[in-house]
GUTORBA-512534 format. One record per residue (C-alpha): z, y, x; residue number from 0; residue in three letters; chain. Coordinates in steps of 0.001 Angstrom, whole numbers, always signed. Layout:
{{Z Y X} NUM ALA A},
...
REM end
This chain:
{{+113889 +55964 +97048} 0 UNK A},
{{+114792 +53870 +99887} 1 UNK A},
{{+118732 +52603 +101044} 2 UNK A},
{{+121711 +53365 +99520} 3 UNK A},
{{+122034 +55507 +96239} 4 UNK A},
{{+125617 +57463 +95536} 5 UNK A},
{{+123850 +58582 +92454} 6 UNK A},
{{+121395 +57037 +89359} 7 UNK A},
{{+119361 +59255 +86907} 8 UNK A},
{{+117017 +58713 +84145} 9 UNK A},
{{+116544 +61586 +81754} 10 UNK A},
{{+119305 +61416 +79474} 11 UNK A},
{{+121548 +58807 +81513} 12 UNK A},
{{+123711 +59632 +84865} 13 UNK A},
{{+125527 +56941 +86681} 14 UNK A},
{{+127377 +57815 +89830} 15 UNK A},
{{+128482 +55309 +92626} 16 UNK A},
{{+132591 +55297 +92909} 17 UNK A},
{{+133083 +55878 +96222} 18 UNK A},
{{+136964 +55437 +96430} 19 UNK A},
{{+136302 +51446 +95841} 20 UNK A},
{{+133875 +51502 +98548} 21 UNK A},
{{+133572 +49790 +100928} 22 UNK A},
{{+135035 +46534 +99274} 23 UNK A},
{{+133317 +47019 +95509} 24 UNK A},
{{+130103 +48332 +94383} 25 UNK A},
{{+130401 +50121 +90806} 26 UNK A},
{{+128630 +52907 +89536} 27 UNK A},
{{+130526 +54883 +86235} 28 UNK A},
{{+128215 +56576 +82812} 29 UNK A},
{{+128884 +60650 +83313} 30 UNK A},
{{+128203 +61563 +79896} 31 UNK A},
{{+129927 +65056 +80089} 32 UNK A},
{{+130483 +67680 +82121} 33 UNK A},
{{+133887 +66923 +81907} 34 UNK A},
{{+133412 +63524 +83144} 35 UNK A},
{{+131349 +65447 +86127} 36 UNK A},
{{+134251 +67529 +86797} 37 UNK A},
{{+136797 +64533 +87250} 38 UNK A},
{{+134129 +62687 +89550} 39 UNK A},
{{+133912 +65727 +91853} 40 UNK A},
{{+137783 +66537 +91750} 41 UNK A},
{{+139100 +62999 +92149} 42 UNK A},
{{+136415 +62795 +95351} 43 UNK A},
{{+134801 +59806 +93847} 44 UNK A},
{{+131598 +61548 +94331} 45 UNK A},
{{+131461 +63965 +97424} 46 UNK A},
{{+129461 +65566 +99930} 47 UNK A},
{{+127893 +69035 +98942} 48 UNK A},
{{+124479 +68350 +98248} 49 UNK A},
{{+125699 +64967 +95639} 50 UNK A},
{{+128576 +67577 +94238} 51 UNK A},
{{+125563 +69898 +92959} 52 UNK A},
{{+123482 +67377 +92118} 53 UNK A},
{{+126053 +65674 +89709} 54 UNK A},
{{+127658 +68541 +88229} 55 UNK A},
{{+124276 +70272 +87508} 56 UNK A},
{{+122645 +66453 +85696} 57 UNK A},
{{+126212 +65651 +83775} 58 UNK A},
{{+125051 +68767 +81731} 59 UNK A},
{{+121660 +67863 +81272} 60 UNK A},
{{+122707 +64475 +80151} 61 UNK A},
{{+124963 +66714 +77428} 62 UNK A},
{{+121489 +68921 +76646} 63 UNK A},
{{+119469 +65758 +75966} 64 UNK A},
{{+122218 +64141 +73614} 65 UNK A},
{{+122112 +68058 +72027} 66 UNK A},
{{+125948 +68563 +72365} 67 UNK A},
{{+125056 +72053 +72345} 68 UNK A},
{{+123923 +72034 +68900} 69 UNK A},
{{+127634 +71683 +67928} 70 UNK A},
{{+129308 +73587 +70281} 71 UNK A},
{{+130814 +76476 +67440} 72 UNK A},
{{+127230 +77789 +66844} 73 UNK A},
{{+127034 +79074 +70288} 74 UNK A},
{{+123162 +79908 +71717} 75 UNK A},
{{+122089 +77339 +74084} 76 UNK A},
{{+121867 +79632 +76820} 77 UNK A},
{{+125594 +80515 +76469} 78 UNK A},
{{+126198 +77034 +76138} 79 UNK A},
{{+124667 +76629 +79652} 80 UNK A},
{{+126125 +79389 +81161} 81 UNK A},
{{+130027 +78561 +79839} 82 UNK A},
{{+129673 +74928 +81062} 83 UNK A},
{{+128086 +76011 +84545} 84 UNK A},
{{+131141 +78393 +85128} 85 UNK A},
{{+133188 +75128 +84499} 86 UNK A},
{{+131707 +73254 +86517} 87 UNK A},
{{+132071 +75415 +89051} 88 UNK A},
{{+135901 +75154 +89199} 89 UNK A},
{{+135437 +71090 +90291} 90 UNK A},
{{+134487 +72573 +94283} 91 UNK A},
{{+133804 +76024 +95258} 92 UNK A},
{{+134333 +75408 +99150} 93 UNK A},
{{+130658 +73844 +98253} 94 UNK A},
{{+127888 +76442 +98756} 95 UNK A},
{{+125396 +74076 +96769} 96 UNK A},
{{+127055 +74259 +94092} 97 UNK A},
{{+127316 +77698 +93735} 98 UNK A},
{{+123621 +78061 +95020} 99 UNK A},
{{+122561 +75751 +91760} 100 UNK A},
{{+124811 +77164 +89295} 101 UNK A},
{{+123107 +80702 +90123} 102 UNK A},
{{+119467 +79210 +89928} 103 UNK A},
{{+119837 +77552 +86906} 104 UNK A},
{{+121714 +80750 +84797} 105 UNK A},
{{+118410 +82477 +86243} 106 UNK A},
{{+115861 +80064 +84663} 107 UNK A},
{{+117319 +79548 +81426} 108 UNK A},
{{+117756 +83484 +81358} 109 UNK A},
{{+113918 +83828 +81073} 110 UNK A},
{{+113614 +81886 +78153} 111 UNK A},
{{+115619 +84752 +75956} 112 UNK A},
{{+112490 +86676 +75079} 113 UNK A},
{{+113877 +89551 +72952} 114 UNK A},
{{+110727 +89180 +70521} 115 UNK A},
{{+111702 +85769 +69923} 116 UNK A},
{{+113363 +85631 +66252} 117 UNK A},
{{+113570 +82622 +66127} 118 UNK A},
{{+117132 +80884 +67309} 119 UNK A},
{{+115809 +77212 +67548} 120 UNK A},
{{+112775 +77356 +69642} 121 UNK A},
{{+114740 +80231 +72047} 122 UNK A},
{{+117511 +77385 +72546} 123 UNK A},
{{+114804 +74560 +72813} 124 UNK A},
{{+113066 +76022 +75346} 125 UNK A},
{{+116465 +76680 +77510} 126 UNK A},
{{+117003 +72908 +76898} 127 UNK A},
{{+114033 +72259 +78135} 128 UNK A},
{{+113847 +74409 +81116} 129 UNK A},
{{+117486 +73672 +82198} 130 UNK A},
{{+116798 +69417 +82230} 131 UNK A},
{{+113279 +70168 +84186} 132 UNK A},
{{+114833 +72375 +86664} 133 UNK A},
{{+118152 +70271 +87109} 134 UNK A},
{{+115838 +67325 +88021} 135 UNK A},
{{+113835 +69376 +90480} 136 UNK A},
{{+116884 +69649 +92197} 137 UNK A},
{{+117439 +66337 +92176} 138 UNK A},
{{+113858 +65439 +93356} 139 UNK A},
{{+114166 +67901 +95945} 140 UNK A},
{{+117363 +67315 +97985} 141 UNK A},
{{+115520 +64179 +99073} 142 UNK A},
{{+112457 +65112 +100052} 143 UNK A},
{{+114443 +68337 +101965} 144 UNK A},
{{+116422 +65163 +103534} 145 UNK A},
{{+113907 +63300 +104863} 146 UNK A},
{{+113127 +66710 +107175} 147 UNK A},
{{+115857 +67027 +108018} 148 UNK A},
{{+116374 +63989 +109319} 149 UNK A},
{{+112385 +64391 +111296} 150 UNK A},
{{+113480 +67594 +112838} 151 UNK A},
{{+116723 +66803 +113884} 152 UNK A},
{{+115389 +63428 +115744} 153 UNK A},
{{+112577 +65150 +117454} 154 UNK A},
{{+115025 +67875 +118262} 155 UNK A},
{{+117171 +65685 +119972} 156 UNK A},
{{+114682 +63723 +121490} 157 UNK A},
{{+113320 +67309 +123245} 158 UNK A},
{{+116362 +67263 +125222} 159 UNK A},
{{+116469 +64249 +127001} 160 UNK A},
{{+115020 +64123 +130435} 161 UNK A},
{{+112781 +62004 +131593} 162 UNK A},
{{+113474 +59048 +134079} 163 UNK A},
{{+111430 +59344 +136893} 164 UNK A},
{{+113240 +56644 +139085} 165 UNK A},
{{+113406 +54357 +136628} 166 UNK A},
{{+115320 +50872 +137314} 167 UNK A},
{{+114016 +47662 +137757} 168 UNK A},
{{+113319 +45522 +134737} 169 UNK A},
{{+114189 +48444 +132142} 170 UNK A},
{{+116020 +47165 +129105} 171 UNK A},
{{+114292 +48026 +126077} 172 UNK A},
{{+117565 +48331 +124085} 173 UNK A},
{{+118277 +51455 +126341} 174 UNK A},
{{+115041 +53103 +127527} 175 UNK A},
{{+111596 +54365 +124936} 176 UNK A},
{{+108873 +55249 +126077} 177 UNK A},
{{+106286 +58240 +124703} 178 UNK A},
{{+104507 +61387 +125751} 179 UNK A},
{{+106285 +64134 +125970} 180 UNK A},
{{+107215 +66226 +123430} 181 UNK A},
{{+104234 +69036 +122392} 182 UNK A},
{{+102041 +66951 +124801} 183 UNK A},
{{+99824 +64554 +122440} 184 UNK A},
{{+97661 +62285 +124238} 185 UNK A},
{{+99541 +62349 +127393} 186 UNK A},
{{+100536 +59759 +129336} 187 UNK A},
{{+103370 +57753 +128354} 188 UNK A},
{{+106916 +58535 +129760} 189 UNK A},
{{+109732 +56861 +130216} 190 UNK A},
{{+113388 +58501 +128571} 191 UNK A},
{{+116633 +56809 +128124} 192 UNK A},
{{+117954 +56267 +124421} 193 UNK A},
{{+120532 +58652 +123259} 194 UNK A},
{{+123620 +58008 +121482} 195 UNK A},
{{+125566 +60277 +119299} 196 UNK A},
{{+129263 +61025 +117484} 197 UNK A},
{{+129725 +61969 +113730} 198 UNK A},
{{+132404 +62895 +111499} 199 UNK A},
{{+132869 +62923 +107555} 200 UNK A},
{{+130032 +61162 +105761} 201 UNK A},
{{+126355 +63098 +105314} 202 UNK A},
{{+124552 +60201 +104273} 203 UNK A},
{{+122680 +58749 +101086} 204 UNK A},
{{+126655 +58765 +99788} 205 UNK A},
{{+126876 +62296 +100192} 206 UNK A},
{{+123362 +63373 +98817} 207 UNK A},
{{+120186 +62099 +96725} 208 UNK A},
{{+119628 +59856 +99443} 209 UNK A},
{{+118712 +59101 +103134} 210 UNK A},
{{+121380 +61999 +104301} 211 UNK A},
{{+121720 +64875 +106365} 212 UNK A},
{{+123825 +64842 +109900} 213 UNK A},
{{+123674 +60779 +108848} 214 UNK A},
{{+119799 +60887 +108364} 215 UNK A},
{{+119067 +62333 +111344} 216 UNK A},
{{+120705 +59581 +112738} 217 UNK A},
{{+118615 +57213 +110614} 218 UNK A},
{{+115403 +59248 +111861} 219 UNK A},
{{+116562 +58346 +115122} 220 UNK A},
{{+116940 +54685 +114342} 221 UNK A},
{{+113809 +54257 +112615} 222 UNK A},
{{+111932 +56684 +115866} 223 UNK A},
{{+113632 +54105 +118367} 224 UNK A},
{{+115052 +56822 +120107} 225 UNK A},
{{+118858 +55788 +119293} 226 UNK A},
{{+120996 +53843 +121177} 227 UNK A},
{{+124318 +53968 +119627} 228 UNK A},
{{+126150 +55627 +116844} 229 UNK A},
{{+130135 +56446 +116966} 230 UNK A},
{{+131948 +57651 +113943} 231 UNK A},
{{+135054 +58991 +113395} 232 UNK A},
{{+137525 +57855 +110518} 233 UNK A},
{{+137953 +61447 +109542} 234 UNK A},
{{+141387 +61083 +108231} 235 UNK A},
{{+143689 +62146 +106038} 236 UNK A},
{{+140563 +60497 +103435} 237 UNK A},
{{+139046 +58245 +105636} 238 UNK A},
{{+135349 +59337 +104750} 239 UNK A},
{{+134687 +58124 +108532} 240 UNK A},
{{+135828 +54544 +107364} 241 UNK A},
{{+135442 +53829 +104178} 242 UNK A},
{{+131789 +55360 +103494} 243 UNK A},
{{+129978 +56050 +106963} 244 UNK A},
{{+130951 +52774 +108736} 245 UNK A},
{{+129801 +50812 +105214} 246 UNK A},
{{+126678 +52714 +105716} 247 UNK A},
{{+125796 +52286 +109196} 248 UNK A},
{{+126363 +48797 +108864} 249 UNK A},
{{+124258 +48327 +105642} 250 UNK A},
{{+121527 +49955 +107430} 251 UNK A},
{{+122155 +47160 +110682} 252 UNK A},
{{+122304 +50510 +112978} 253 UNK A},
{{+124411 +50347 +116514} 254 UNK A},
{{+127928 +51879 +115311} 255 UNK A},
{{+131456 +51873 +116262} 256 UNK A},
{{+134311 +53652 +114307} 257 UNK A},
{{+136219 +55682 +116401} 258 UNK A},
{{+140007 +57276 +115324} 259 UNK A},
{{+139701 +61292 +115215} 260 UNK A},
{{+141860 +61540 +117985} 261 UNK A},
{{+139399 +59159 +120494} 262 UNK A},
{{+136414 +61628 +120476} 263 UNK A},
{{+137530 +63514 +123695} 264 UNK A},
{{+138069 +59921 +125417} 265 UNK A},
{{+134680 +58563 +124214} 266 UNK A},
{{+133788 +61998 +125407} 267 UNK A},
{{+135404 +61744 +129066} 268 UNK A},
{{+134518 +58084 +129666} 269 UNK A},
{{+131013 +57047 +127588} 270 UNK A},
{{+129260 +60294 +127794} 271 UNK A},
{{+127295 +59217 +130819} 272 UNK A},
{{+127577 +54716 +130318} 273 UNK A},
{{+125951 +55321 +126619} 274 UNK A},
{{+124212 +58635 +126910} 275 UNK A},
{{+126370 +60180 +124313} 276 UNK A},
{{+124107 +63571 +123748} 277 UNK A},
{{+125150 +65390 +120462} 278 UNK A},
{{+127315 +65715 +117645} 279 UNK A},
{{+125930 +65859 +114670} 280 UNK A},
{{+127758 +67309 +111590} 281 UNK A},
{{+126942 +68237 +108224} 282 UNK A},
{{+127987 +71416 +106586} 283 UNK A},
{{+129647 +72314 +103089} 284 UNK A},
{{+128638 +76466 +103699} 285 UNK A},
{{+126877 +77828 +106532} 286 UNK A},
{{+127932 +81518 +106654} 287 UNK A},
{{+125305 +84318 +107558} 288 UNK A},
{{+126598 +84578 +111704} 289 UNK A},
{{+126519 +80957 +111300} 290 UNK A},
{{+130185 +79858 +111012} 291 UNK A},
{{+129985 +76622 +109783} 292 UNK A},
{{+132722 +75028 +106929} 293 UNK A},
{{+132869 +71776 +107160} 294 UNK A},
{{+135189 +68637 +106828} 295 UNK A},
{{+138817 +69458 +108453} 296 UNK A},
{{+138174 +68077 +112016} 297 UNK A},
{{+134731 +69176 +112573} 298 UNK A},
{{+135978 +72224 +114715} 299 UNK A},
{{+137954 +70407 +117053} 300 UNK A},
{{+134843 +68171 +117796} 301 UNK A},
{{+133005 +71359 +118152} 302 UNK A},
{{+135290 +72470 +121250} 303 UNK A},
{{+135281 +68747 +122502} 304 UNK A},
{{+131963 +69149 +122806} 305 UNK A},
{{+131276 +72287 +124158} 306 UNK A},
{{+134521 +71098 +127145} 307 UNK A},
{{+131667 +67848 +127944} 308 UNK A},
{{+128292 +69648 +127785} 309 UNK A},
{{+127405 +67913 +124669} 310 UNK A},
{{+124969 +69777 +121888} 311 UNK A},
{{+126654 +70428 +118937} 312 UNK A},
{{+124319 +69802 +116036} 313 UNK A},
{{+124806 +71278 +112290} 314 UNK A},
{{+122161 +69525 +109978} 315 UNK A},
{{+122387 +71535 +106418} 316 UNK A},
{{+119806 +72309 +103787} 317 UNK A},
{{+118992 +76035 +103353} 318 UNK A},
{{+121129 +75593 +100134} 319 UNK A},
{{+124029 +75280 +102225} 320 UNK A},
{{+123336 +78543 +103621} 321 UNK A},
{{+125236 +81886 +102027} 322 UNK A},
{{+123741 +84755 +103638} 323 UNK A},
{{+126247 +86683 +101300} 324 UNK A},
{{+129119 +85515 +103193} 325 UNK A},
{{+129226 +87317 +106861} 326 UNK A},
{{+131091 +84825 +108607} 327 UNK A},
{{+133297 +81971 +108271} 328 UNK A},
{{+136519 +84230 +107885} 329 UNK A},
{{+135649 +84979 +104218} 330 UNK A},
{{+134744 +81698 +103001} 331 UNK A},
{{+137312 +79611 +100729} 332 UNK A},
{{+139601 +76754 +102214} 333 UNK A},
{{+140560 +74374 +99230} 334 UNK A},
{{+143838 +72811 +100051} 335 UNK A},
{{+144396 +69449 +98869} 336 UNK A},
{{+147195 +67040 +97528} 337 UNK A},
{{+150334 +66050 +100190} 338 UNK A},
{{+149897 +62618 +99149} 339 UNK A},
{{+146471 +62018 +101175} 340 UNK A},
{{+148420 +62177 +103758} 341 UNK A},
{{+151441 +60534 +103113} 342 UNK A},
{{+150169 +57717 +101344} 343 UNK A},
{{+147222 +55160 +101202} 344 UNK A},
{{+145697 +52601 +99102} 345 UNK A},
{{+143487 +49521 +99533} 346 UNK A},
{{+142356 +46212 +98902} 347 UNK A},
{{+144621 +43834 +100587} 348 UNK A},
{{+144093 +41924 +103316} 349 UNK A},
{{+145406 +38122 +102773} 350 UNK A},
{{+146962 +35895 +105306} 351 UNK A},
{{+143558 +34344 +106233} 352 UNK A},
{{+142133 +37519 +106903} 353 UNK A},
{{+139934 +37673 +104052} 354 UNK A},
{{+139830 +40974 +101438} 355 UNK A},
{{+140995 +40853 +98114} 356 UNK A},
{{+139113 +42804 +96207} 357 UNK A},
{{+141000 +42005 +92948} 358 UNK A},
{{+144139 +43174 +94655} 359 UNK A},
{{+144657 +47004 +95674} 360 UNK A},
{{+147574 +48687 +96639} 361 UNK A},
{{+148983 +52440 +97395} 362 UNK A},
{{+151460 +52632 +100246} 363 UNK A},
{{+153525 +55047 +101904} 364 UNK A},
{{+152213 +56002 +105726} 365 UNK A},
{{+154905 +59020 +106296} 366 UNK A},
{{+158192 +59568 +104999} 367 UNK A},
{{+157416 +61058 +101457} 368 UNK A},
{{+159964 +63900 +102250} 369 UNK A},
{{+157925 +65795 +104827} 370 UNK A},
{{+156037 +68589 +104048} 371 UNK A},
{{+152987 +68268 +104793} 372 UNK A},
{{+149666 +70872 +105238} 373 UNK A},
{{+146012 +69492 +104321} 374 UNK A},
{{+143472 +71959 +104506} 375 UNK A},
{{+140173 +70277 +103408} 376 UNK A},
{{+138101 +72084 +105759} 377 UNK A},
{{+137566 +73956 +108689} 378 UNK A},
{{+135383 +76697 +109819} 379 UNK A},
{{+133502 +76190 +113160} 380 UNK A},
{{+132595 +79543 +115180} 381 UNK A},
{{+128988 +79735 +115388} 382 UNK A},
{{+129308 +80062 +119199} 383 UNK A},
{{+130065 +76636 +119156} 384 UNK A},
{{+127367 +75313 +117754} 385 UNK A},
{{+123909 +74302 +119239} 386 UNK A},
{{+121356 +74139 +116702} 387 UNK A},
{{+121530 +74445 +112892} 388 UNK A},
{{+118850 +71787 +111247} 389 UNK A},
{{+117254 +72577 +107983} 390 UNK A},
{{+114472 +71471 +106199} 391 UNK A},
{{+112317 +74262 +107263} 392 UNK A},
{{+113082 +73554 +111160} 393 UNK A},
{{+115438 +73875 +113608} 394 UNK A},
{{+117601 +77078 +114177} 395 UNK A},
{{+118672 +78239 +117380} 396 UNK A},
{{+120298 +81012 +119249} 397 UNK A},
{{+117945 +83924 +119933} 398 UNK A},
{{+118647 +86144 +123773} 399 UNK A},
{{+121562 +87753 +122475} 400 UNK A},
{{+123550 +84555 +121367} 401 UNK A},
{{+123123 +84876 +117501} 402 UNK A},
{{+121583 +82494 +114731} 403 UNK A},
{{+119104 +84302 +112575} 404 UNK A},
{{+118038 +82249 +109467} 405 UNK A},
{{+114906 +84908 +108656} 406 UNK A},
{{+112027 +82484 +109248} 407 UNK A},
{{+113605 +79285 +107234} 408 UNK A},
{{+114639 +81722 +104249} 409 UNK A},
{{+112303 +84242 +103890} 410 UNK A},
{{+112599 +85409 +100572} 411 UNK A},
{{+116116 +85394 +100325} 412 UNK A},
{{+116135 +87066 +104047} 413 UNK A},
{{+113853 +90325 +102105} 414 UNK A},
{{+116102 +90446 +99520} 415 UNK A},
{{+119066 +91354 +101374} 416 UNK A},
{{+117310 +93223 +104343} 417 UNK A},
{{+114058 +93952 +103334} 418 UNK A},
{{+110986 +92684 +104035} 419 UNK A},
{{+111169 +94527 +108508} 420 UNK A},
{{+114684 +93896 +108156} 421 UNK A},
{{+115412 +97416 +108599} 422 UNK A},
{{+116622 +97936 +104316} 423 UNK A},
{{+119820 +96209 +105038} 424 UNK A},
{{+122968 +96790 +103001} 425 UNK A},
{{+124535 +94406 +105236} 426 UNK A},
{{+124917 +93961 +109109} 427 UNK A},
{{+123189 +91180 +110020} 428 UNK A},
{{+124809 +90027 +112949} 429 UNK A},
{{+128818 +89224 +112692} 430 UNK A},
{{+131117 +89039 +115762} 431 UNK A},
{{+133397 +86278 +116627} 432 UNK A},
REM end
């Protein structure tokens, strides 16, 4: 696994990267219990949906392979599982991955509860087993489903540039690639200008198993050539924007510039057409059924931003972060978070020859501690804002009448609502903004 790693597993060991001392210190914490998961998760010092499932779902097979179960008031392994899981839960449920994990893994160890077993030990054995194996699958795949991602959203991007027919003399080759055309394979080379793009909250190897989501299609675009620069925003009130993506882009030695939330219309008004500025590209904590998109508090206003400039609005979320049992953005859950994230602040500090002190942190006030203050944790985007939806199956677009329909990337779960012609449905497919 290449980069950047918010997260460490070996069977029986979990170490997760603190990401509130980032970017100024580098220190991963032991999870040893779910319990330790759940304070991780809360405390954001891991974040990001995919990394939220995949830590909550390995603190508890680190517990199964240390056989705390075995001494958990004589309790069956399965109900073990199943108790912990439904604690677990209570550490993020705007998080669809979470939830989408939690329900996979109660199904697996389920099987194992043959009722012509008699035999206690090798029933709660084999739920061990088949709860670590299929927690580490999860692991295993959120990368690979990353790395997809991060292809189809490039080439997806890359599809909508133009090509430069007049091209100017002595083309810089920091700003101009040249390739066939897309879906034209041995053609003759053409020449298209490098694209540059805006993103909020951080989606990258912080926020997942690695390489990213929104963030790695940004890397695919690095590593394609196709990129010319990268803005991001400091996505207050927790400075994810800052603190994590900035560190990242910069670790990686990509073209970036941090941006205050409040700039994007500006970069918007007066870059778009200087720096090519082509796309915002978000990730996404639940992708409802209509595809309303939750997502870090912010993301909506860059939505209409974009939309007000002609500039493609990009989701990039694994088919884990879509619920086709939620019908649209207006029933999923906005957590609400502490007043002091926005009232106060804390960081290394600076000294007076401009150097940071690591050693030395501090919490100030920003805002007179009397005010009351709001702090939703996320928004909901109205799917008629958004572009494309990128998943590790392909792209997803709008079909004639305006609507995403997530059939051909989840198939199986797409029958099981609807049936297999779509025509079975309990459910209306298609929700109305």
């Amino acid at each position: 696994m290449e980069g950047l790693q918010a997260i460490k597993y070996r069977r029986g060991q979990l170490e997760v990267l603190d990401q509130l001392r980032l970017p100024h210190e580098f220190v991963y914490e032991d999870v040893t219990t779910c319990e330790e998961a759940f304070s991780c998760i809360k405390s954001m010092r891991v974040r990001g949906a995919p990394a939220i499932a995949i830590v909550a779902v390995l603190s508890l097979a680190v517990e199964l392979h240390s056989g705390k179960d075995a001494h958990a008031n004589q309790k069956s392994t399965i109900k073990y599982i199943e108790d912990r899981l439904d604690y677990l839960m209570g550490s993020r449920p705007t998080a669809v991955d979470l939830s989408n994990a939690i329900r996979l893994l109660k199904s697996i160890v389920q099987k194992t509860n043959s009722p012509s077993s008699t035999d206690v030990d090798t029933v709660n054995e084999a739920a061990r087993a088949k709860y670590i194996e299929a927690a580490e699958k999860i692991l295993e795949d959120d990368y690979t489903t990353n790395l997809a991602i991060g292809r189809y959203g490039a080439e997806y991007l890359r599809r909508q540039q133009n090509v430069i027919t007049t091209p100017e003399q002595d083309l810089d080759d920091l700003k101009y690639y040249t390739t066939s055309p897309p879906n034209t394979q041995g053609a003759p080379d053409q020449t298209y200008r490098k694209l540059s793009v805006l993103t909020h909250c951080n989606t990258g190897s912080l926020a997942t198993s690695g390489h990213g989501t929104a963030l790695g299609i940004i890397r695919s675009l690095y590593k394609m050539n196709y990129l010319d620069h990268a803005y991001c925003t400091e996505t207050r009130p927790y400075n994810q924007g800052s603190r994590l993506t900035a560190f990242e882009l910069i670790y990686e030695n990509i073209p970036s510039t941090l941006i205050t939330d409040s700039m994007a219309g500006a970069l918007f008004q007066r870059l778009k057409v200087e720096k090519n500025i082509s796309a915002v590209i978000v990730g996404a904590d639940r992708v409802a059924r209509n595809g309303d998109t939750a997502n870090k508090i912010g993301t909506y206003t860059l939505a209409c931003l974009a939309k007000m400039h002609g500039i493609k609005f990009v989701v990039a979320a694994p088919t884990t972060s879509i619920d086709l049992d939620t019908a649209s953005g207006a029933s999923i859950k906005i957590e609400d978070r502490a007043k002091t994230e926005l009232t106060q602040i804390s960081g290394a500090v600076v000294g007076k020859d401009g150097k940071v002190d690591v050693n030395d942190s501090k919490r100030v006030a920003i805002a007179d501690q009397r005010i009351d203050v709001w702090n939703p944790s996320f928004d909901v985007t109205p799917f008629v804002l958004i572009d494309a939806i990128i998943t590790e199956k392909g792209e997803v677009v709008k079909d004639e009448r305006g609507h995403f329909n997530f059939k051909h990337v989840m198939p199986t779960k797409w029958a099981e609502l609807f049936g297999a012609d779509g025509t079975n449905r309990k459910v209306r497919i298609y929700c109305y903004a």
